[in-house]
N, C-alpha and C positions, 0 to 999 in steps of 0.2 A: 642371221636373218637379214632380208633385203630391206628398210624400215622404208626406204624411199621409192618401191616397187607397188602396183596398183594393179586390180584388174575387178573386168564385170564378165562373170562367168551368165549364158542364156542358154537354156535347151526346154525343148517344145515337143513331146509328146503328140499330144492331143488336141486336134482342130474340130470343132463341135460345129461350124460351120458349112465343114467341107463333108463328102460322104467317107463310110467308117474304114472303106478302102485306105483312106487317107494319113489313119494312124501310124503313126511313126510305135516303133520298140524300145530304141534305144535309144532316143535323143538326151533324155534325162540321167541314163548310166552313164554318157558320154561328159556330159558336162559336170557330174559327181568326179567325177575320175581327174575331171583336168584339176578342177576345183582344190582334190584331194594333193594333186602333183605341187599347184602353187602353194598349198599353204604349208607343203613340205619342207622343211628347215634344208634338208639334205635336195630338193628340188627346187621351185621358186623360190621358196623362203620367203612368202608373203605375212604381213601380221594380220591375223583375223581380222582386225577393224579395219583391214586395207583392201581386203577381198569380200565383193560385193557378188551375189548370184540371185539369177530368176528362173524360176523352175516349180514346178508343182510337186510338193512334199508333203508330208502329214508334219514334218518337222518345223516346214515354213511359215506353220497356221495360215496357209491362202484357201481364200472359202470363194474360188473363182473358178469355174470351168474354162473361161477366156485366159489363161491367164501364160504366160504376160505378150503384154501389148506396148505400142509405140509407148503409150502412158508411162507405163513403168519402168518401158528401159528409161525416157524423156527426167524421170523425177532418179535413178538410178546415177546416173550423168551427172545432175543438177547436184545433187551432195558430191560426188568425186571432186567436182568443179570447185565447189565451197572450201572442201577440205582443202586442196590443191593450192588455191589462190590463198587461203588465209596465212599458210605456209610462206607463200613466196611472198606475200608483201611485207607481212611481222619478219622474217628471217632472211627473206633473197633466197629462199630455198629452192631449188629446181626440183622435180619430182623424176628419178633415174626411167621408169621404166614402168607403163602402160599396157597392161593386158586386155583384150577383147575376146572373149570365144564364144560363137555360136553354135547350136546346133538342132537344127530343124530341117522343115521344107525352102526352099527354096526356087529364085527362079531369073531369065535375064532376060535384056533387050537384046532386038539383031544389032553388031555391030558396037554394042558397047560391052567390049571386052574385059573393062578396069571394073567392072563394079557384079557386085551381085545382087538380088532383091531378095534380102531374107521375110520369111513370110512369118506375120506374129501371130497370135494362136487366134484371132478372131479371122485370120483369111479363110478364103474358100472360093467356089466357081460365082458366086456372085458377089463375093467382096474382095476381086484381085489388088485393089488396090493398099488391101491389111499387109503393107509392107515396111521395110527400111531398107533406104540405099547403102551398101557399104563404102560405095563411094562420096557421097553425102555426109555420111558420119565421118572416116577420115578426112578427104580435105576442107568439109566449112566448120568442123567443132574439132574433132580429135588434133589437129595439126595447127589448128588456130586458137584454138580458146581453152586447152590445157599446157598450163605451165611444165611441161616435161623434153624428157630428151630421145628417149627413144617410147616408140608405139609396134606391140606386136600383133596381130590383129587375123586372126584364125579363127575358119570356116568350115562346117563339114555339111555341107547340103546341098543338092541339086544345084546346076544351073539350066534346066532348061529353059526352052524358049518359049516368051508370052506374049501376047500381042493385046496393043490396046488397054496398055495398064501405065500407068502415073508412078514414079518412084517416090516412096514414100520417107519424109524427112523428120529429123527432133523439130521442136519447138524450142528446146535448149541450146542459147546459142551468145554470142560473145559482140559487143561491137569494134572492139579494135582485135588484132591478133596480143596476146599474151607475148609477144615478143617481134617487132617487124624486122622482117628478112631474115628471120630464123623455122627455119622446116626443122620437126623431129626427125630421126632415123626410122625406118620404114622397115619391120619385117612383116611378110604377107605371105601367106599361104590358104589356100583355099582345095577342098575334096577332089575337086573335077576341075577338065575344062571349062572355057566355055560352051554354051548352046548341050551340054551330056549331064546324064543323070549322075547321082551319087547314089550306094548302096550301103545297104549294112545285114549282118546276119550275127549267128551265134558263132561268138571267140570261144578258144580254148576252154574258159572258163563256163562254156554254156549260157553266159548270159549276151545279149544283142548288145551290138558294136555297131560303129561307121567303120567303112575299110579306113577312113581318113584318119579317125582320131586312135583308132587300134595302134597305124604304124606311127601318128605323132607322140602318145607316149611310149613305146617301145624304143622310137628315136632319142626320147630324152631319159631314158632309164641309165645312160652315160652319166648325166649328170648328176644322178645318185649316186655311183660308183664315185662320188668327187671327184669326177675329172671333167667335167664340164662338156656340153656342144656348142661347139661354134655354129654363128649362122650361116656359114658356106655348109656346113655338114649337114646340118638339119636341113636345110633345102633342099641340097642332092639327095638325102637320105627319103626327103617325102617325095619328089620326085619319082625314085624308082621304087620304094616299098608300096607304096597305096596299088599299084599297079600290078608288083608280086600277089599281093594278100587278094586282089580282086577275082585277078586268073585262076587264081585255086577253087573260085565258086563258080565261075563259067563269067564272070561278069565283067564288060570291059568302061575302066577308070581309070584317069589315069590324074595325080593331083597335080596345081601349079602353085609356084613357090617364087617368091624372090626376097630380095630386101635392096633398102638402098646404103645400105654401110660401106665408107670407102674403105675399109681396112677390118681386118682381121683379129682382130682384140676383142668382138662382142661373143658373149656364150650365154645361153642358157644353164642353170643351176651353176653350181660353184668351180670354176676352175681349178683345177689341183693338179696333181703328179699325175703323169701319163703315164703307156706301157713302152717297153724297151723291147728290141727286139735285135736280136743277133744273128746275121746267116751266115752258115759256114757253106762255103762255095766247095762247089769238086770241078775239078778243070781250070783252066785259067783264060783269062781277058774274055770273061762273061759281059754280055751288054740285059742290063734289067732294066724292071720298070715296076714301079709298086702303086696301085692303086688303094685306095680308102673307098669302103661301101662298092669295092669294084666298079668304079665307074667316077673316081675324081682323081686324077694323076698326084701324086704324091713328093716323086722322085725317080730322076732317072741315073743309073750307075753306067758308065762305059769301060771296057775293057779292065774290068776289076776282077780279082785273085783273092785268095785265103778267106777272109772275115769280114764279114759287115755289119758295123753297129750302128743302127737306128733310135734315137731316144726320143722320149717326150713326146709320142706319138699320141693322137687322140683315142679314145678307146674307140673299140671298133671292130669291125671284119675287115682283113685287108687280102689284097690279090697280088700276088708277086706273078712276074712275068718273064721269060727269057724272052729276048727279043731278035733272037735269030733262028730260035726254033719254034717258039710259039708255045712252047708249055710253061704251065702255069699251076699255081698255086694259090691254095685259101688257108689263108693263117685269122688263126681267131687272138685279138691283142686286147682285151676287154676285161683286163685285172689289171687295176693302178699301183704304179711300181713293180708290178711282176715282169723279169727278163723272161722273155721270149725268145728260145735256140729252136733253129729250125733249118736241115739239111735242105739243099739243095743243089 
């Protein structure tokens, strides 16, 4: 288990303010789902009293059609905070790793492309301004006033564009930063561009999805397999899946992704034994090229003959490539510790 990992799961259904057109399907299966991923031993590996959610549930006892709003994310925050700080002053203890996930309506300003306005269940066409800034919440609380090291901070809602609306802030807030001239690490991804909608429909399973958080746990289903995602994969990987999964409904999406990690050490779920993969080449002084999730270059071979062993690869789809003929290959490497022979 991750004991020093945190997160506040959000998803919003139902806006009683706005007209019934309005209702969202899936926001609440979406944030059970991530819910379920972090408190997964084999996944986040959160401890229950580390994982906080707001959602309307017969389970939750919330007797609120509103529900939830800045308020409750604002008092949701305020215990993290507590816990966090009691930790680091009694022990020097840092806190590893910060979870955020939303999932509702949403909406943005022109031209401010860093931030989104999630919209809390009492918004509507006459109360635009029932919002929070995502950007608000990162850089004056999340990056200042919790004792942590890294913040992951994921999105699946709209951003369209709205005019004439105020970005909405906590009231929970810090007066010096928890540590000066230290920023946490930044993973960020969010459903859509800017200024474009986010969709959702019925998954395989029949029940209502975002395309967003469909291909976000599909992406971290690696790290069940223990072999863990790294943050360059998970990025690439929502980059070009949210965009797969959309096209197949006619609907165009496409999500954004980054983090600020200088290096290559960070993963979602548990790091572990990768897949191995061995090509046995026919001809000689072949020139390759092997992509991950087809679309992140991996490795390039020159003028190589007989055998090629690749190990400790991340689990995955990979694309092998001749690169003086242009054929190619899809190798499935997604069983940890299993060698992978594959002609070509």
């Amino acid at each position: 288990m991750n004991e020093k990992h945190y997160a506040l799961v959000v998803g919003i259904n139902e806006y009683p303010e706005a007209p019934t057109s309005y209702r969202l399907n899936g926001a609440i299966n979406d944030a059970q789902r991530v819910e379920a991923w972090l408190l997964d031993p084999a996944g986040g590996g959160i401890k229950t009293e580390n994982c906080f959610s707001l959602y309307l549930d017969p389970a939750n006892d919330v007797d609120d059609d509103e529900f939830p709003v800045r308020h409750h994310i604002n008092m949701s925050f305020k215990k993290i905070r507590k816990k966090l700080r009691q930790k680091y002053e009694a022990h020097n203890e840092v806190a590893e790793r910060f979870y955020f996930y939303f999932s509702g309506h949403g909406q943005a300003k022109r031209l401010e492309n860093d931030n989104i306005l999630m919209c809390m269940a009492n918004w509507g066409p006459d109360s635009p301004n029932a919002n929070l800034s995502s950007r608000l919440v990162i850089k004056d609380y999340l990056e200042r006033c919790l004792p942590c090291e890294e913040i992951v901070f994921w999105t699946d809602c709209c951003r369209t564009r709205a005019v004439d609306i105020r970005e909405g802030f906590l009231d929970e807030s810090c007066r010096t930063p928890w540590k000066n001239g230290v920023r946490p690490k930044l993973f960020w991804a969010g459903a859509t561009l800017h200024e474009t909608a986010a969709g959702e429909a019925l998954d395989d399973g029949l029940e209502h999805s975002g395309y967003f958080t469909r291909a976000l746990l599909e992406g971290l289903k690696t790290g069940q397999q223990s072999a863990g995602v790294s943050w360059d994969s998970l990025r690439d990987y929502l980059k070009q899946r949210v965009e797969l999964i959309a096209q197949k409904d006619g609907f165009p999406q496409r999500a954004e992704a980054y983090h600020t990690a200088d290096d290559t050490t960070l993963y979602f779920g548990e790091k572990g034994v990768g897949a191995s993969l061995l090509i046995k080449l026919s001809g000689s002084n072949r020139n390759l090229e092997i992509f991950y999730n087809a679309i992140e270059s991996k490795k390039i071979w020159s003028n190589v003959s007989g055998n090629i062993e690749y190990n400790n690869l991340p689990l995955g789809l990979y694309k092998l490539v001749d690169l003086d003929t242009n054929e190619s290959r899809l190798i499935d490497c997604s069983s940890p510790g299993e060698v992978i022979q594959y002609d070509f």
